[in-house]
C-alpha positions as CSV (number, residue, x, y, z in Angstrom):
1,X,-48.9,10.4,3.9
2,X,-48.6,6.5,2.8
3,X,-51.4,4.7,3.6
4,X,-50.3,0.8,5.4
5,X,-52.6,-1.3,7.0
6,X,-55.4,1.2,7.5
7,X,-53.2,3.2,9.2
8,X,-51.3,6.0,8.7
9,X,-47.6,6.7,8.7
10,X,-45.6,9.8,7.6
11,X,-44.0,9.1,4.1
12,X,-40.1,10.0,5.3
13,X,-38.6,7.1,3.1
14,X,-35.3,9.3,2.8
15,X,-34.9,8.7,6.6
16,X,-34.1,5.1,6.1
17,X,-32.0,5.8,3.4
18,X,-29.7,8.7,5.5
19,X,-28.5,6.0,7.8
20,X,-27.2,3.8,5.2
21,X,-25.9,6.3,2.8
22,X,-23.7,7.5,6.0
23,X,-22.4,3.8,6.4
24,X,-21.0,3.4,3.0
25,X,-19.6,6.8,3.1
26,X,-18.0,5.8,5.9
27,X,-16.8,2.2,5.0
28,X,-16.1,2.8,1.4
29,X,-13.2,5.1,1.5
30,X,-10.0,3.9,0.2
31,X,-6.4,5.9,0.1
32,X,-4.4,6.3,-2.1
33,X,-1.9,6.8,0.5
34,X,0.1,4.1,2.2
35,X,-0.6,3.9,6.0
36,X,2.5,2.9,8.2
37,X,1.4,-0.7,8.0
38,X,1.6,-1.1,4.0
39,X,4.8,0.9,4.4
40,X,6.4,-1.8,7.0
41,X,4.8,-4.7,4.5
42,X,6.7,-3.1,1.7
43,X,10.1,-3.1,3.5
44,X,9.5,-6.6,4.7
45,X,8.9,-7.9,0.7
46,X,11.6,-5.7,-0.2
47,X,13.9,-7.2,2.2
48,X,13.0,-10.3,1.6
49,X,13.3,-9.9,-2.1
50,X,16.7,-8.6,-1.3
51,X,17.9,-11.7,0.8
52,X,16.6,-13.9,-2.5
53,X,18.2,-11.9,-5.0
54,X,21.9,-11.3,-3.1
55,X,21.8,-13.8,-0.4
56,X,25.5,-12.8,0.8
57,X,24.2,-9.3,1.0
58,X,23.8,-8.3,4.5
59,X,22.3,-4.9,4.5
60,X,19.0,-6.2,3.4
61,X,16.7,-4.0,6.2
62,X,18.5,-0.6,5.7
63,X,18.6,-0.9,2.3
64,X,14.9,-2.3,2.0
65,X,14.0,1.6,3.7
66,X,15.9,3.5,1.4
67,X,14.0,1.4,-1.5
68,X,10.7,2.1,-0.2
69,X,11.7,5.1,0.8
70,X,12.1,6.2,-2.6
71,X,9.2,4.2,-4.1
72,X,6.1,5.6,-5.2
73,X,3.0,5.7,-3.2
74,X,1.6,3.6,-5.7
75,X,4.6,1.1,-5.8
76,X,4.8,0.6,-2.2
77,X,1.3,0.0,-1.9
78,X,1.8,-3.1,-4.7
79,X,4.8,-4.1,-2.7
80,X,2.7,-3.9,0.3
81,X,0.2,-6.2,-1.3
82,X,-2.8,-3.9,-1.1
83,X,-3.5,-3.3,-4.4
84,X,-3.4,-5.2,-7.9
85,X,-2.7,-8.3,-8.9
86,X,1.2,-7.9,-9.8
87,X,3.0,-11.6,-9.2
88,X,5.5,-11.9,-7.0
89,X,8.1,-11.6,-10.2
90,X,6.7,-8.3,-11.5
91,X,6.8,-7.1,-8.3
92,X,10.3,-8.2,-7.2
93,X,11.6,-6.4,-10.6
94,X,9.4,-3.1,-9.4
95,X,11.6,-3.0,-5.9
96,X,15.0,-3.4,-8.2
97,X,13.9,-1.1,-10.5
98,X,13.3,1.4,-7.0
99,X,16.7,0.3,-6.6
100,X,18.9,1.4,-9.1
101,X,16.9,4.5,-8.7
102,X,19.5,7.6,-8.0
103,X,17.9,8.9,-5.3
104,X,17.8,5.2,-3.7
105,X,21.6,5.3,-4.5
106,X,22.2,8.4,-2.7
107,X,20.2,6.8,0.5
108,X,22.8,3.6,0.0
109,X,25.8,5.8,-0.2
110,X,24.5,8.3,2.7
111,X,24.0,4.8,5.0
112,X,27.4,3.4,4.2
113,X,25.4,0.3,2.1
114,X,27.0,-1.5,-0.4
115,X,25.3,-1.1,-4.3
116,X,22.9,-3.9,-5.2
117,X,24.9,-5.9,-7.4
């Protein structure tokens, strides 16, 4: 017992701690994993970078999917913006390095797209 104010109180400090340990738990998690949202960011960058890059190419969508399709976890979370600090030029040579990847060729050829180039 913990003596306050002449009175007397049962000393469960931990009790007040559970409640706020359970918050964090709760509100700290991060993933690894890109959501549907960071995936849908990435094509729109990708895209976009796309358009810059080869403005009279017009398969920029289809070919922004099979790019992200084929990116990492980690890389379309950067190309979704969610984590790092990459600029906007690191990042634009990480979606045309995805690119020139072969399995992001295959996707091209598989979807009738014309090569990046």
């Amino acid at each position: 017992m913990v003596l306050i104010s002449s009175r007397k109180f049962p000393s469960h400090g931990w009790l007040i701690g559970l409640p706020i340990l359970l918050i964090c738990a709760c509100t700290t998690t991060t993933s690894d994993v890109p959501t549907s949202t960071d995936r849908e960011a990435a094509e729109i960058f990708v895209a976009t970078t796309i358009t810059d890059q080869f403005p009279n190419y017009a398969f920029a969508t289809p070919a922004a999917d099979c790019v992200v399709d084929n990116a990492l976890d980690s890389e379309i979370l950067l190309l979704a913006g969610e984590t790092g600090t990459a600029t906007d030029r690191a990042l634009t040579k990480m979606a045309m390095a995805v690119a020139q990847r072969p399995d992001t060729q295959a996707c091209f050829q598989s979807k009738n797209l014309p090569r990046l180039s």
